[in-house]
N, C-alpha and C positions, 0 to 999 in steps of 0.2 A: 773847145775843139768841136768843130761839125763833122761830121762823116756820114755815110749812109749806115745804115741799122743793118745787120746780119741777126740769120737765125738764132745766135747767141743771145740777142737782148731780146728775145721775146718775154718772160718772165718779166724782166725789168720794166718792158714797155708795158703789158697788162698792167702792173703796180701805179705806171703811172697815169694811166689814164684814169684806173681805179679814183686815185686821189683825185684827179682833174676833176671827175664827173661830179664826186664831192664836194670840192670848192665852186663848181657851176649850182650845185642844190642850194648850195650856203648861201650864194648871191644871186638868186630870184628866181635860176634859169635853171628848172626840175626836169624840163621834157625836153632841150635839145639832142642830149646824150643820153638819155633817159639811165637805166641800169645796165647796159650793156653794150654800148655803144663806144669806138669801134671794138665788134667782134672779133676773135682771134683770127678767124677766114680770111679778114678783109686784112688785120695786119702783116698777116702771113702773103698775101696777094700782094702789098704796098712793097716787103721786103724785097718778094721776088720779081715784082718788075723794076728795082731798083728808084723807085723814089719817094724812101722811106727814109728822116735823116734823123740824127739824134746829135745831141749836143749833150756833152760829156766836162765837168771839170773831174771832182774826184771819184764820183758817178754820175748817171744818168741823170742828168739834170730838167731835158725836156726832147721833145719830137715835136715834127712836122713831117707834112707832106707836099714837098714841090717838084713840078714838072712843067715843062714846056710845052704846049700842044693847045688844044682845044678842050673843055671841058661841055660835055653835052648837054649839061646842065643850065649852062649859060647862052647858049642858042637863043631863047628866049625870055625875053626880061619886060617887066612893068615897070618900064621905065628910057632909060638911054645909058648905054655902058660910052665913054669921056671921050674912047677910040672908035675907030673900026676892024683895027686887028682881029685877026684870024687866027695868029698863033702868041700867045703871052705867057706870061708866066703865073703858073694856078697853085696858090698856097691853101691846104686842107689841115683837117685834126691837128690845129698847135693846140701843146699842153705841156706845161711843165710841172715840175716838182711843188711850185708855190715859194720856197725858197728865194729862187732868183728872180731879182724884179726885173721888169720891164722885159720880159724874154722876146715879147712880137720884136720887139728894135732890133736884136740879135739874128731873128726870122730874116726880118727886112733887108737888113745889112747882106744876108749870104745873098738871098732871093735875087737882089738888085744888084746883084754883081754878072747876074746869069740871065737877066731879063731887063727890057727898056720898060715891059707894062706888065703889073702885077695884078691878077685878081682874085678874091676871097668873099666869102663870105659869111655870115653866122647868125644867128636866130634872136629873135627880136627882143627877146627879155635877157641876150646877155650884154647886160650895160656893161662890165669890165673890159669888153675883146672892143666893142664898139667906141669908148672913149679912147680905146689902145690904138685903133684904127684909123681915130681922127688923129691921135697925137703923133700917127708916124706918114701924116700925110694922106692917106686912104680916104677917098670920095664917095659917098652912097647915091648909088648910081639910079635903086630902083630894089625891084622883087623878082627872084627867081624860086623855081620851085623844084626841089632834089628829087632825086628818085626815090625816093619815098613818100612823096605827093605832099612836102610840107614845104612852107614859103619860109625864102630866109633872105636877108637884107645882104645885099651886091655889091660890093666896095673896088674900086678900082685906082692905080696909083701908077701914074705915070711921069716917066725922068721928066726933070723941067729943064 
């Protein structure tokens, strides 16, 4: 079950990104989420403008962040995004438990019910999220660069 995250799963959500950050160190990729990444601020900020979501079987199993809009981030890119769209659909911080496989498809499945065009992205030494990407259709479009001044690889995924 997906639903949006309430101030209740905060605890829950720290634990799991905890893990996530973990299993990114494990598989090559130390400095995307570095040790504290996302901060509680920014969860607590995701909660409350509503496009914070978590996916629940007997617990928290995983989170995302989607919204519909423009992400400012993506303004400019090293490269070419598939579309021209102005407004799409922007998938951030997925992380699950580890547990359940294949959770981006799960992602993708709500996301493209809510969006014609998807876009994400994530940093260059995470081969897990990047094979995830290719494997649910996501196209690497190019280089953008977050607000934190680091370069991260652009994927975009549009209904055919």
């Amino acid at each position: 079950m997906i639903r949006l995250a309430a101030k209740e799963d905060l605890a829950a959500l720290e634990a799991l990104y905890a893990a996530a950050r973990a299993r990114m160190k494990e598989a090559g990729n130390p400095t995307q989420w570095k040790d504290s990444y996302p901060p509680r601020a920014l969860i607590e900020e995701d909660v409350a403008r509503g496009r914070l979501y978590v996916c629940e079987e007997d617990a928290l199993v995983g989170a995302f962040v989607f919204f519909v809009g423009e992400e400012p981030c993506y303004r400019v890119i090293d490269g070419m995004w598939r579309t021209e769209a102005r407004v799409y659909g922007v998938i951030h911080r997925v992380a699950s438990d580890g547990a359940r496989r294949r959770f981006l498809k799960t992602v993708v499945g709500f996301c493209s019910k809510r969006a014609d065009d998807l876009r994400i992205d994530t940093h260059r030494d995470n081969a897990p999220m990047r094979r995830a990407l290719a494997r649910e259709g996501f196209y690497p479009c190019g280089v953008i660069v977050t607000d934190d001044g680091t370069e991260r690889i652009a994927y975009e995924w549009v209904r055919g």
